[in-house]
C-alpha positions in Angstrom: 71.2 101.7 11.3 69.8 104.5 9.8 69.7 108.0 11.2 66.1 109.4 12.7 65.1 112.4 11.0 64.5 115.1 13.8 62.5 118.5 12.5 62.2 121.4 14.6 59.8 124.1 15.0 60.7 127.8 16.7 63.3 130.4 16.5 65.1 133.1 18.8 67.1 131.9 21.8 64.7 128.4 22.1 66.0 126.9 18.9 69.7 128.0 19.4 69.6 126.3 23.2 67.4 123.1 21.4 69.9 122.7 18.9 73.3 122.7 20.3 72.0 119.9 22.4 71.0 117.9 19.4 73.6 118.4 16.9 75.9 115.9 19.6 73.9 113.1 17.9 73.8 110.9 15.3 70.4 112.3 13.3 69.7 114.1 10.8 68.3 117.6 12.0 66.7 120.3 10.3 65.2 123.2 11.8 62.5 125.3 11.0 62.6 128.4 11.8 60.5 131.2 12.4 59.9 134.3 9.9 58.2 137.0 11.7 61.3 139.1 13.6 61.4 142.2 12.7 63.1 143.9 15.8 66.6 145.0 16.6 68.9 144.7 14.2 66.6 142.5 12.1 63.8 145.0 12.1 66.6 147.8 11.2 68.2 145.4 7.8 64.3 144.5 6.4 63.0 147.8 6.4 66.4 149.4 4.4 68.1 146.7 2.6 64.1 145.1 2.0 65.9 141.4 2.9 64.2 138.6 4.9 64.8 138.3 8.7 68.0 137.0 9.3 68.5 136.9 13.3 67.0 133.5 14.3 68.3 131.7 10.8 71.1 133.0 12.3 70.7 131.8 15.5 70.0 128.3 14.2 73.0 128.2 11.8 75.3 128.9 14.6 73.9 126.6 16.7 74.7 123.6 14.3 77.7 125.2 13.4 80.9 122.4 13.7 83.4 125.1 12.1 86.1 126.8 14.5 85.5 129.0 17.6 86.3 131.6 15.9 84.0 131.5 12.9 80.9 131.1 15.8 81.7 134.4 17.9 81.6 136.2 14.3 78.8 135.4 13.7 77.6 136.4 16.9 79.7 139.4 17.5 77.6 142.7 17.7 78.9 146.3 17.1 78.9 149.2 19.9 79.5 152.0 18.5 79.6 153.8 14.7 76.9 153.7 11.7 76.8 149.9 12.4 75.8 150.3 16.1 73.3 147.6 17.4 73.9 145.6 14.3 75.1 141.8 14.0 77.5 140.6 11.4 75.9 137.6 11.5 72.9 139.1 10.2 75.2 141.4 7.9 76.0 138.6 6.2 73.2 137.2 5.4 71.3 139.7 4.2 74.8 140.4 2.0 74.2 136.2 0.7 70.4 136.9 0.0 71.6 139.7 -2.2 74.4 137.6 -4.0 72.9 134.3 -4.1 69.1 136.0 -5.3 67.3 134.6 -2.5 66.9 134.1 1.3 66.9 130.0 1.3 70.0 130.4 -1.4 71.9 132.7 0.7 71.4 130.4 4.2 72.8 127.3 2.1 75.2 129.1 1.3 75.9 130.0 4.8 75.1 126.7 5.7 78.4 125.7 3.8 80.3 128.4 5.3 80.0 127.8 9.0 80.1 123.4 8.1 76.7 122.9 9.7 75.4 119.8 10.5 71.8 119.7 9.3 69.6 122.2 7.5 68.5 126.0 8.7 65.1 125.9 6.8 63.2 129.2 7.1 59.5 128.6 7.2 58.4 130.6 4.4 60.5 132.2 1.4 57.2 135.4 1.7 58.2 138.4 3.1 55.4 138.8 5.8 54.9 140.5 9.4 52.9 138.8 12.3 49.6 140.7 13.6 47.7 140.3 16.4 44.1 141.6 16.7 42.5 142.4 20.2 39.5 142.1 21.4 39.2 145.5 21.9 39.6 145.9 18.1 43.3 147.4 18.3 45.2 146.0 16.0 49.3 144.9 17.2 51.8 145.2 14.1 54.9 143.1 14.4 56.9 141.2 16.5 58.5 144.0 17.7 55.3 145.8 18.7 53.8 143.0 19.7 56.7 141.7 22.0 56.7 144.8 24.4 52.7 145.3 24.2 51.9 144.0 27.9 48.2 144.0 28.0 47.7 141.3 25.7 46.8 138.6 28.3 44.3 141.3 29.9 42.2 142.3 26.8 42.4 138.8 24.9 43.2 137.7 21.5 40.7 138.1 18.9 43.1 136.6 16.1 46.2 136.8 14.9 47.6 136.2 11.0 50.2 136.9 8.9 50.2 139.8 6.3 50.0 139.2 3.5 49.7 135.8 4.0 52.7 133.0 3.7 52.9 129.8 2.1 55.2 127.4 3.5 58.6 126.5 2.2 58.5 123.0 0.2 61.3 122.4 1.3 60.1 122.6 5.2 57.2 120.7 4.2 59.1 117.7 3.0 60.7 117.3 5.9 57.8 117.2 8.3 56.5 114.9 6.0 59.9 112.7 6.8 59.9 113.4 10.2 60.8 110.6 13.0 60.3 113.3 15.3 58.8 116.7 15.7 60.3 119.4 18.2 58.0 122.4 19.1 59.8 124.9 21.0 60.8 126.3 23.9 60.3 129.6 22.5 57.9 133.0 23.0 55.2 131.9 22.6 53.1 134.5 20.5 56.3 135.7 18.7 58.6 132.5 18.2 56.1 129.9 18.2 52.6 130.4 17.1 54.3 132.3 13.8 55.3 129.0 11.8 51.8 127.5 12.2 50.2 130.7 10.8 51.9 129.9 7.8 50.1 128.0 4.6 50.7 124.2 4.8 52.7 123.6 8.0 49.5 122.7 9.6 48.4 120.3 7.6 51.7 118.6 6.9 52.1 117.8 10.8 48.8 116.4 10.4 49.9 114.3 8.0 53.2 113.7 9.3 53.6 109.8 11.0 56.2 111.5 13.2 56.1 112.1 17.3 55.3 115.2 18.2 57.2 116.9 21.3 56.2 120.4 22.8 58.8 121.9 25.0 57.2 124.0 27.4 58.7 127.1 28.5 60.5 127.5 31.8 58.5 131.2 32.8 55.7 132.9 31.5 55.8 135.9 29.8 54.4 139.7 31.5 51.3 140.7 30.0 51.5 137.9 27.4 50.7 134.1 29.2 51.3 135.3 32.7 48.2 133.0 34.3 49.3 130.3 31.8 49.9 126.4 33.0 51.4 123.8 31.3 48.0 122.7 29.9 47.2 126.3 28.9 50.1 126.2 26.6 49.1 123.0 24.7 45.6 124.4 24.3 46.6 127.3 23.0 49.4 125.8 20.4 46.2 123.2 19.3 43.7 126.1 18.1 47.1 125.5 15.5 47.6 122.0 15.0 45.1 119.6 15.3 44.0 118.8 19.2 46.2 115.0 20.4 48.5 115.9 17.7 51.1 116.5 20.2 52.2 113.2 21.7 54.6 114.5 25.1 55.7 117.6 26.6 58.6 118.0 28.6 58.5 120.0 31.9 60.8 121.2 33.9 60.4 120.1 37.4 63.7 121.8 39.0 63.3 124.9 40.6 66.0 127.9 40.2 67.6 129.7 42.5 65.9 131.9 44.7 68.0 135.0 43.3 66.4 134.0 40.0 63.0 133.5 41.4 63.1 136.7 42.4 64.0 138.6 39.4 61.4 137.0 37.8 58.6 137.7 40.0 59.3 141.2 40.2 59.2 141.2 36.4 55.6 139.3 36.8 56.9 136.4 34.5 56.6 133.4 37.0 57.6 130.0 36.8 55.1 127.8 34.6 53.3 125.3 36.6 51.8 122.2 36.0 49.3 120.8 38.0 48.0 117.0 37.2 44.8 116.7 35.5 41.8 115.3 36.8 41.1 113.8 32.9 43.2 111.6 30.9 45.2 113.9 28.2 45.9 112.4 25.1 49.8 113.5 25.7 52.1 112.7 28.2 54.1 115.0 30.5 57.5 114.1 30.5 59.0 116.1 33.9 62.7 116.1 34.3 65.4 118.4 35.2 65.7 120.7 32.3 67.5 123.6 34.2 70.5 125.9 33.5 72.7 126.5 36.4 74.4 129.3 33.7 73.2 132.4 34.0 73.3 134.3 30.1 75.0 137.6 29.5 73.8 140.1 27.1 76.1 142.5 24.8 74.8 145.9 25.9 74.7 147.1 22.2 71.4 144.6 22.2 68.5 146.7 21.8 66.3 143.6 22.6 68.5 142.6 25.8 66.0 144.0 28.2 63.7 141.6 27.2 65.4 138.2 26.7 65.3 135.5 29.3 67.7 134.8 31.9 66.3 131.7 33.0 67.2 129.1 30.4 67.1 125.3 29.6 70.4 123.2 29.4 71.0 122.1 26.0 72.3 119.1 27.0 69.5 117.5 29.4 67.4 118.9 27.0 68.5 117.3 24.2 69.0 114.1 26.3 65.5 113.6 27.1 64.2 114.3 23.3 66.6 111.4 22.4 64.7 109.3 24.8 61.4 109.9 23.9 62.4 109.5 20.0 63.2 105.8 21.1 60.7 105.5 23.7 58.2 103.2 21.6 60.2 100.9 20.5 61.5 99.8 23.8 57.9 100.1 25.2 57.0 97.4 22.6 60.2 95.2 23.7 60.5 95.6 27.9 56.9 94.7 29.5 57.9 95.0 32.8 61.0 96.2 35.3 60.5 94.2 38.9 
């Protein structure tokens, strides 16, 4: 039997938790990631080497990454002190590969190769572009970095938000939506992980074209200042002033709350649990509600300038992962089992 193809859509922390869950199965994967980071040590290597954002390729590659331990926490590991300071090697190196190989997409093959990943790392766009977002108070928000730590966003609205210049998409990313068995969307920030890809030329359209399923992963928590009054419905409505509304087939929820420790951190950080309350009126997607839950609470390297403001609360991989597997097979045994008595 042939292998599904499985195509996802993020970047950050979302897409390296999504994919380490996947890779344990028997599909082809390739993930689409994100090209609007320009923070941290990412922020630090486009602005004086003039490379392409490296952190969430990076992210990704490590997540499919079947080569030794070893190999993995290097490409992780972060400096603390010295001129290199804050920076990743990970992200050392491929900014070094774009350089040798004459090209971003060249140098994550080649990375690709390096760390035996199974799957492709496809970045969305080959442009070099930043992310903007336009208020409706007329200020204009520069950057994922800017925009990431800008906490009134949710208060004075959203009068647009573009890339600049403007991207068009990677051929090779459109391909293989156009292939796709399944589409994954997320779990990811929303303004600054997310929304990013679909900003860029083509994507849109090729989703629309695409026969595949379409999944949205909903974030566990909302984010202060950003989609703190947010529901689960909120979050679809917002991704479909993107992709085309009833594109998106199911959403998986988590319906498993954390610990009250947890809880608590979060609420005095205003970023509260996401809810998800059942609609009076049919949706055209289903809500798929499972346990989705870490019991593992993450630890940050303290040379991470971007620490502060990384989630603590996180999915599992693994129940993750199994769920998506289920819905990708969903239909068909739908069209074979009528009835369970």
């Amino acid at each position: 039997m042939k292998n599904k193809n499985v195509v996802t859509i993020g970047g950050g922390t979302g897409s390296f938790t999504l994919l380490t869950g996947l890779k344990k199965y028997p599909i082809n994967i390739s993930a689409i990631v994100s090209m609007a980071d320009d923070g941290g040590s990412t922020g630090v290597l486009r602005d004086e080497l003039g490379v392409l954002p490296p952190g969430d390729v990076r992210q990704c590659l490590v997540a499919l990454s079947e080569s030794s331990e070893t190999l993995r926490k290097l490409m992780t590991y972060r400096f603390s002190e010295g001129g290199l300071n804050g920076h990743n090697f990970g992200n050392l190196l491929l900014s070094a590969l774009e350089k040798i190989e004459g090209g971003f997409s060249e140098g994550v093959a080649e990375a690709a190769k390096i760390l035996n990943v199974k799957g492709e790392v496809i970045p969305v766009t080959n442009k070099d572009t930043n992310l903007y977002i336009q208020l409706k108070n007329g200020k204009t928000l520069e950057g994922e970095e800017q925009i990431n730590h800008n906490f009134e966003i949710e208060k004075i609205g959203i009068a647009k938000n573009y890339l600049k210049p403007s991207a068009q998409a990677n051929p090779k990313a459109i391909k293989k939506i156009l292939e796709a068995d399944l589409i994954v969307i997320g779990p990811g920030n929303h303004y600054c992980s997310i929304i990013p890809s679909f900003l860029v030329r083509g994507v849109t359209e090729a989703i629309s074209k695409s026969k595949a399923k379409v999944v949205y992963n909903c974030n566990l928590a909302n984010k202060k200042g950003h989609t703190e009054k947010f529901t689960l419905e909120d979050y679809v409505k917002s991704l479909e002033k993107y992709i085309p509304a009833g594109r998106i087939d199911f959403v998986t929820y988590n319906a498993t709350k954390p610990g009250v420790k947890l809880i608590k951190k979060y609420e005095e950080k205003r970023s509260l649990l996401v809810k998800f309350a059942h609609p009076a009126k049919k949706k055209k997607y289903r809500v798929v509600q499972a346990d989705l839950l870490s019991d593992v609470e993450p630890t940050f390297n303290k040379s991470d300038v971007t620490a502060p403001y990384r989630a603590f609360i996180r999915h599992d991989s693994d129940k993750l992962a199994k769920v998506l597997m289920m819905i990708m097979e969903l239909g068909e045994y739908e069209n074979i089992i009528r009835d369970i008595i």
